[in-house]
C-alpha positions as CSV (number, residue, x, y, z in Angstrom):
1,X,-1.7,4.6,-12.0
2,X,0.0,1.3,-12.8
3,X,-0.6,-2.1,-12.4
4,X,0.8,-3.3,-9.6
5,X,-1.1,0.0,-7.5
6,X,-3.8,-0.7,-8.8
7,X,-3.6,-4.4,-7.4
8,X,-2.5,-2.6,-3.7
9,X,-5.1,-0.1,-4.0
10,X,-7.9,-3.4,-4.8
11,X,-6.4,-5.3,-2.2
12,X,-7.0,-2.3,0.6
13,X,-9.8,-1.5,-0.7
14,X,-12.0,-5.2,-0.3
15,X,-10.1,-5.4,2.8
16,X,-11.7,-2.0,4.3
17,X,-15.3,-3.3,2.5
18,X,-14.8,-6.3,4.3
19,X,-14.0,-4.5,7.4
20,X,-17.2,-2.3,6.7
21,X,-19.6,-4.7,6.0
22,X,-21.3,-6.6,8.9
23,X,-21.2,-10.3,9.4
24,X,-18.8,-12.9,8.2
25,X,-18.2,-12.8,3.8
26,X,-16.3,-15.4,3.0
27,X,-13.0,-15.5,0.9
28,X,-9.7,-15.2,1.5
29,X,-6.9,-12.7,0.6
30,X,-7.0,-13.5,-2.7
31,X,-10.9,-13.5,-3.2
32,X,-10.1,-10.2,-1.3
33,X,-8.1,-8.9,-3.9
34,X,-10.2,-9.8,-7.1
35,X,-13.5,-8.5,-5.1
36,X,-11.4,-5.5,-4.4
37,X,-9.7,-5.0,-8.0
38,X,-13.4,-5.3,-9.2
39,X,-14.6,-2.7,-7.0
40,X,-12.3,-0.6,-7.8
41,X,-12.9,-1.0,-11.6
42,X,-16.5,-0.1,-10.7
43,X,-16.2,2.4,-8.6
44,X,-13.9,4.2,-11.0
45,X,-16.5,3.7,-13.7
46,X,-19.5,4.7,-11.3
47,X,-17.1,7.8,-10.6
48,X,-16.9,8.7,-14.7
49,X,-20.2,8.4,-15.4
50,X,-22.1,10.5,-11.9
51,X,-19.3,13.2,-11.1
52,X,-16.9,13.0,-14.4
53,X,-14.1,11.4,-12.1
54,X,-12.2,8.7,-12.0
55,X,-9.2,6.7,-10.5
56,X,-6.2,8.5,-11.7
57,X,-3.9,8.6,-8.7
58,X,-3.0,6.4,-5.9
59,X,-2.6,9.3,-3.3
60,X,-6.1,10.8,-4.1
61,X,-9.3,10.4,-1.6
62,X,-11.5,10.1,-4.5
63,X,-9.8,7.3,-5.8
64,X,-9.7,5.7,-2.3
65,X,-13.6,6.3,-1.9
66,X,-14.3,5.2,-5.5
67,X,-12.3,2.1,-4.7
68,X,-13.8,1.4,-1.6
69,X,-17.4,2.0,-2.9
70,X,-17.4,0.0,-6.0
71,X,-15.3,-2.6,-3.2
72,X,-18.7,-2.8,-1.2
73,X,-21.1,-3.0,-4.1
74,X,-19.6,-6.5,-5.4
75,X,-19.1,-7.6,-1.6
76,X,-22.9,-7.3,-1.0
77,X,-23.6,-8.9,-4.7
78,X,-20.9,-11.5,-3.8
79,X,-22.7,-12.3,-0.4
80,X,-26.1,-12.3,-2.2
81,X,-24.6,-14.7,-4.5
82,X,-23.1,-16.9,-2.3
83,X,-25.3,-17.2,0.7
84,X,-26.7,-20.4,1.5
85,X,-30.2,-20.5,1.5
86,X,-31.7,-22.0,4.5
87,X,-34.8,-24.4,5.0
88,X,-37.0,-24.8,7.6
């Protein structure tokens, strides 16, 4: 897969996370996109290591489910990062 699909296929995939995931994350598209590129790297990775798969092609539904997983991981360690902690 090249580059700049691999950028789309990031992009998508945060943006479905996002859509996923309950409540309000922050970020915009761009924060969209490097949460969603980094997903993607670590769903692919996740993918190697468990079922010996990866993300080879674009037009694939395990590279779409990788993507989207790994996309959901670093959203909820983005939120847990992020969130404000309240005081009472």
């Amino acid at each position: 897969m090249g580059f700049f699909a691999f950028l789309i296929l990031g992009l998508i995939a945060g943006a479905i996370a996002k859509a996923i995931l309950p409540g309000r994350q922050g970020g915009g598209i761009f924060m969209t996109l490097l949460l969603g590129v980094v997903g993607a790297f670590l769903g692919g990775w996740i993918g190697g290591l468990l079922f010996h798969t990866g993300i080879n092609e674009f037009f694939s539904l395990s590279t779409w489910l990788l993507a989207i997983g790994g996309s959901i991981i670093v959203l909820l360690v983005y939120g847990m990062i992020t969130r404000k902690s309240v005081r009472r």
